[in-house]
N, C-alpha and C positions, 0 to 999 in steps of 0.2 A: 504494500500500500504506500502511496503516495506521504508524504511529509507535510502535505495541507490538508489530511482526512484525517486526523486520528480529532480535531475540534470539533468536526462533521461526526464524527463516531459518535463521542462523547454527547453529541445535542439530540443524536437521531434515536425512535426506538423506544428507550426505555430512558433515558433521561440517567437519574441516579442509580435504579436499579438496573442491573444488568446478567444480563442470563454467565457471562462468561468472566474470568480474571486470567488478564494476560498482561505479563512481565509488570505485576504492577497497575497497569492500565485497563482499563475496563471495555470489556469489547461485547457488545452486543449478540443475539443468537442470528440475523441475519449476516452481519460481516463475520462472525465465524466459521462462516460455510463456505467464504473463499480463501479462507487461511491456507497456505503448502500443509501438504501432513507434518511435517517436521515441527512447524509453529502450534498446529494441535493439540499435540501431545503436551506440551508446554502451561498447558490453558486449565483451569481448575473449576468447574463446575457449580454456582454458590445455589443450591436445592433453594437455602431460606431465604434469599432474595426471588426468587421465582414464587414461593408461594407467597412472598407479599405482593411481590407483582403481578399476583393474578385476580387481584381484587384493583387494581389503578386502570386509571386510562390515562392514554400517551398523548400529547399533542404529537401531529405531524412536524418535522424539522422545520418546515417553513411556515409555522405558525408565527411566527414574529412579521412576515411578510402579508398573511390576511388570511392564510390557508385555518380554517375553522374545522379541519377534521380530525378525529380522537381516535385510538383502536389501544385492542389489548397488546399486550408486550408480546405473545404470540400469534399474531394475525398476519396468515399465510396472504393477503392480497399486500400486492406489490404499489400501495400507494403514492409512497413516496417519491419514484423513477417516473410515474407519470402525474405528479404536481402539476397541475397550471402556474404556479406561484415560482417555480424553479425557472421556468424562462425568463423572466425579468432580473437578471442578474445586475447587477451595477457592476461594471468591469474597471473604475475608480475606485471600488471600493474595497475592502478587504474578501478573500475569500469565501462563502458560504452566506454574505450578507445581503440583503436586497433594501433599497433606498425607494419610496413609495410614497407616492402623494396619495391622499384617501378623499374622497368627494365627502358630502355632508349623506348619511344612511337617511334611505327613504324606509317605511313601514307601512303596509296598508292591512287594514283589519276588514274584517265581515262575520256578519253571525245573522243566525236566522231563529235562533232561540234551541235548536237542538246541535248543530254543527258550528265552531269557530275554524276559520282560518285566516293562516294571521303571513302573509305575504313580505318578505325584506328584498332588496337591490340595492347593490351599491357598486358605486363606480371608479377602477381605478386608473392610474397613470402613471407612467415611469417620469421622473421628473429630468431623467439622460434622453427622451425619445417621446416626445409630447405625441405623437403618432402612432402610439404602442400604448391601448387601452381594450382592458376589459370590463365586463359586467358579470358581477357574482350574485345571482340571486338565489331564494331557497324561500320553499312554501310549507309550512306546516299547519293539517288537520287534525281536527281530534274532539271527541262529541264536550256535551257540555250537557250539568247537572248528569242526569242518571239518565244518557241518553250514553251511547257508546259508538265506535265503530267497528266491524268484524270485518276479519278477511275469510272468505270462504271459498275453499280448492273447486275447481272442477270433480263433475262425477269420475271420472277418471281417477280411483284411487290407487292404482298399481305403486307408486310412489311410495316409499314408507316412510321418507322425509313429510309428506302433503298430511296437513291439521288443519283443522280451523283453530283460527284462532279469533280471540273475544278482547275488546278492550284495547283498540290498539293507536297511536298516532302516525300518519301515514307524512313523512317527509319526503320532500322532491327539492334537491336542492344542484347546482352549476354553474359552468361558469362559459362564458361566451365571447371571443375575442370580435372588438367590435372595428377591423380594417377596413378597408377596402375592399375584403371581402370576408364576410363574415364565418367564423369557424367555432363549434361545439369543440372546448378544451376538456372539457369534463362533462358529466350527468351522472347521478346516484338516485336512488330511490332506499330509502329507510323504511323498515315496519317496525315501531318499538312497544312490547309489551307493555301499557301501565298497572297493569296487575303486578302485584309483589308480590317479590319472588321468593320462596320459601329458603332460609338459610341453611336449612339442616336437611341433611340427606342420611337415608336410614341403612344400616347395614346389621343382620345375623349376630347377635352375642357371640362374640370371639373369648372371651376370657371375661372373669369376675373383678372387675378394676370399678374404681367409686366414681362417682359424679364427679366432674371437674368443679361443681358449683358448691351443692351441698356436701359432699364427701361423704354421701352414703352409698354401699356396697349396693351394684345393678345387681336387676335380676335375670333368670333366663331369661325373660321376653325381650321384644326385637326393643333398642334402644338408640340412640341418635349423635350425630358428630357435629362438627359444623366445618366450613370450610378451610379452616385453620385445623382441626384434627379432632377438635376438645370435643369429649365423649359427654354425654349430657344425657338426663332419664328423665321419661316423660315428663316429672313435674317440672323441672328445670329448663323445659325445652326450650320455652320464651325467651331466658335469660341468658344475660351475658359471662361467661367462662368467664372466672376470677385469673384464673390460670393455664397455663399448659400441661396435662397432667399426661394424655398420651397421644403422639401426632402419627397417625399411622404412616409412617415413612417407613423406609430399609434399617434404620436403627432401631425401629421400635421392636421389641422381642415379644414374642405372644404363646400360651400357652394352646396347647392341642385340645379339639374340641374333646376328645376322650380322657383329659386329665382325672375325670372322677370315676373313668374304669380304670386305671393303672399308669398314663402314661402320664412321665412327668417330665419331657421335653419341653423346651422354648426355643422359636425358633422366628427370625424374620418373616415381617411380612409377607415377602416375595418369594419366602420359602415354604409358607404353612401350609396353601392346597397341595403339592404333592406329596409331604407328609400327610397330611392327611386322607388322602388314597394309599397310602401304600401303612398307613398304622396300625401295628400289631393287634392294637387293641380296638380295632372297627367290630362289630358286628360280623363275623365269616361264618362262610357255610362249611362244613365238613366235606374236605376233598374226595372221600365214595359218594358215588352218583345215588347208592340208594340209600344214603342217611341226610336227614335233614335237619340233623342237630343242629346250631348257630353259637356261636361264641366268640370272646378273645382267641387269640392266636395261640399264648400258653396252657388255655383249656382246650383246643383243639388239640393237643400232645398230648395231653393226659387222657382226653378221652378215645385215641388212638389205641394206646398202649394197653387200654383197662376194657374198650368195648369192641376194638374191631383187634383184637391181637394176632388172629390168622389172615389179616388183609393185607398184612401190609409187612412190608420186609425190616427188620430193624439191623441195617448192615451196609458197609459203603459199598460192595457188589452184589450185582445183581446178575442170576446166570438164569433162562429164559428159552425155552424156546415157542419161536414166533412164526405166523404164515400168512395167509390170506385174508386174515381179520384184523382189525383196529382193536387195539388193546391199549388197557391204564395198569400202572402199578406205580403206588404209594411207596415210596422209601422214608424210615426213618433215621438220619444220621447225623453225627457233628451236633447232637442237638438242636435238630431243624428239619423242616419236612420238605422233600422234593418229590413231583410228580413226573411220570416219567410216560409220556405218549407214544405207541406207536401205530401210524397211519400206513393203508395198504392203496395204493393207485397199481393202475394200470402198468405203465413203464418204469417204477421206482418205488421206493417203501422211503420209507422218512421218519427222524425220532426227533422228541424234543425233549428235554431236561427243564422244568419248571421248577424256579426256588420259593417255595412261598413265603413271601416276605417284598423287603422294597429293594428297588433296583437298585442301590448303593452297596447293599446285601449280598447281592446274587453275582454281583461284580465276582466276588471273592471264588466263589465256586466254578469249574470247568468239570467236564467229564469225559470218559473214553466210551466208546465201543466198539468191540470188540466179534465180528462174526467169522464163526468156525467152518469151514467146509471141508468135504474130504479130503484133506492134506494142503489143505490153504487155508489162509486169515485171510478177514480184513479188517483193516486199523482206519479209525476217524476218532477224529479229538474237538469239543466243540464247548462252548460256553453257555453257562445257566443263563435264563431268561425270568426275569422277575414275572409275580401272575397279572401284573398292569400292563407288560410289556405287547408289545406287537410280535409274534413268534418268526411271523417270514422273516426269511433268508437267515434266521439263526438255528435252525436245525441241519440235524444230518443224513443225507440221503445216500442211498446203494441203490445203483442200477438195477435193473430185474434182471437183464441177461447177466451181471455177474451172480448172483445168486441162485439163478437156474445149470450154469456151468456143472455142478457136480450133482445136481439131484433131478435131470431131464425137464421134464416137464410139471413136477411136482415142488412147487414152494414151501420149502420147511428148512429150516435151520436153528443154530442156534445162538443165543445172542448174549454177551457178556456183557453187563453196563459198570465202567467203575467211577464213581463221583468223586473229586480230586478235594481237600480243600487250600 
């Protein structure tokens, strides 16, 4: 970047707050997106200036020059490169500044007893180029007393963006270069809700932590945050957080919704839905298809051992023989249970090794198999698959023609499985 932008940086965007910190200098999340990678890395991310900044509106840079448009510090439309107020530069004057005569503002009102609209113009001029004038005008409607206005979609509702919406002021505002021959610099149309807007947004009890206000322990029912993070219970809703008590961001540490069956992990925000898929302690069904027992995962072992004791192998090998049928078998070893599938297709047979547990887990386990034929092996070596996991392309398959080699046309063999840890 040039050596007359970084004041241009510092005015554009976010003003004070700023999505980025660079060498010191503050650089906005638009100009961070043409940093080299090298300058990138560099650059340190400020989360809590972002979340104040998501409550601010921004003047446009060339608000000093007449430009009366606002946005949030994250607003994907490219306003600012197509300012009408940017081309009046004063090229006597310091960089970035515009030099502007302003006419006296005209206003024109109307109302009819249910609708006001309230009409402005005003007229400018470069005081380097008396010949170089525009006109900014902007129209704003909006009902009056208990009289409102509604925007209402076409029947066409395919849209899932498309609502009616209730209560709204409709602004039309631009700006018009008035030459020798005349040119639309801009046009914008606004719809702005005056209905207010509900500050709290509702999310599932995650954990037993108190009212930011009253400090009294929530309950399990559904209970509320506000846009700053601060947990609040229904009596509290209205009021304003005394304090910060917990802001759900990546530092906040949260307990697992099954803390009152057993587990007593914490773990980040951004971490707790996969743990809690893959938690010992969920509600599970008993891995034999014909028991419907349900439990934790450590009463699943126990009622392995004590109810189903001839189902299931308690041994890291398993020696088998297999044919033309899909078959399961239960291993129990290492103190953990693995399921052990085999599928029969047409042109190839196929095995998987299921760890019951989470895929962080099952990382740890690999297994062999092992198939015997008359005076030949075959050797395959593959990895456990957690029971969340997608199984394709982690199993292990054998050709049919190699396994019909020593037994003709008759598929039977036998099959050694050994689970590694």
């Amino acid at each position: 970047m040039s050596q007359s932008q970084p004041s241009s940086v510092r005015q554009s965007h976010s003003e004070s707050v700023r999505r980025k910190a660079y060498c010191d200098h503050g650089v906005c999340g638009k100009c961070y997106k043409i940093l080299p990678p090298s300058e990138k890395q560099k650059c340190t991310r400020q989360i809590g200036l972002e979340s104040l900044a998501e409550i601010l509106a921004f003047p446009c840079r060339y608000d000093a020059q007449g430009c009366p448009r606002t946005f949030n510090w994250c607003d994907e439309t490219n306003h600012e490169s197509e300012c009408p107020y940017r081309t009046l530069l004063d090229t006597n004057a310091d960089a970035g500044k515009r030099s502007l005569i302003f006419w006296p503002k005209d206003e024109m009102s109307c109302e009819n007893g249910r609708v006001r609209a309230v009409f402005k113009y005003e007229v400018e001029e470069n005081k380097y180029a008396n010949e170089f004038k525009n006109l900014r005008y902007s129209l704003k409607i909006r009902g009056m007393g208990d009289n409102v206005i509604a925007i209402k979609c076409n029947d066409n509702r395919s849209s899932p963006h498309c609502e009616d919406l209730k209560n709204v002021e409709l602004s039309l505002e631009g700006s018009i270069f008035l030459g020798a021959k005349p040119e639309a610099l801009y046009n914008d149309i606004k719809i702005e809700s005056l209905v207010p807007e509900n500050p709290y947004q509702t999310l599932d009890s995650l954990t037993m932590r108190p009212c930011s206000y009253c400090k009294a322990p929530l309950d399990n029912k559904t209970h509320n945050y506000c846009l700053l993070g601060h947990i609040s219970c229904s009596t509290c809703r209205e009021k304003m957080c005394k304090e910060c008590v917990c802001i759900l961001d990546k530092k906040s540490r949260m307990l697992c919704r099954n803390y009152q069956r057993g587990c007593d992990q914490t773990l980040k925000f951004d971490q707790l839905h996969q743990h809690q898929m893959d938690c010992a302690y969920n509600d599970l069904k008993c891995p034999l298809q014909t028991c419907n027992e349900k439990g934790a995962l450590p009463w699943i072992k126990q009622h392995l051992q004590i109810d189903h004791p001839d189902k299931v192998i308690f041994n890291t090998e398993l020696s088998r023989k297999f044919s033309n049928r899909d078959d399961t078998v239960i291993v129990v070893c290492y103190d953990n249970i693995f399921k052990c599938v085999y599928y029969y297709y047409k042109t190839f047979v196929e095995f998987f090794v299921t760890y019951v547990g989470s895929s962080d887990e099952a990382m740890q386990f690999s297994y062999e198999v092992t198939v015997s034929l008359d005076g030949d092996e075959l050797f395959r070596r593959g990895s456990c698959s957690s029971w969340n996991d997608v199984m394709l392309q982690k199993g292990i398959t054998f050709e049919k023609q190699e396994l019909l080699r020593a037994n003709g046309r008759k598929l039977c063999f036998d099959m050694n499985i050994r689970i590694l840890n």
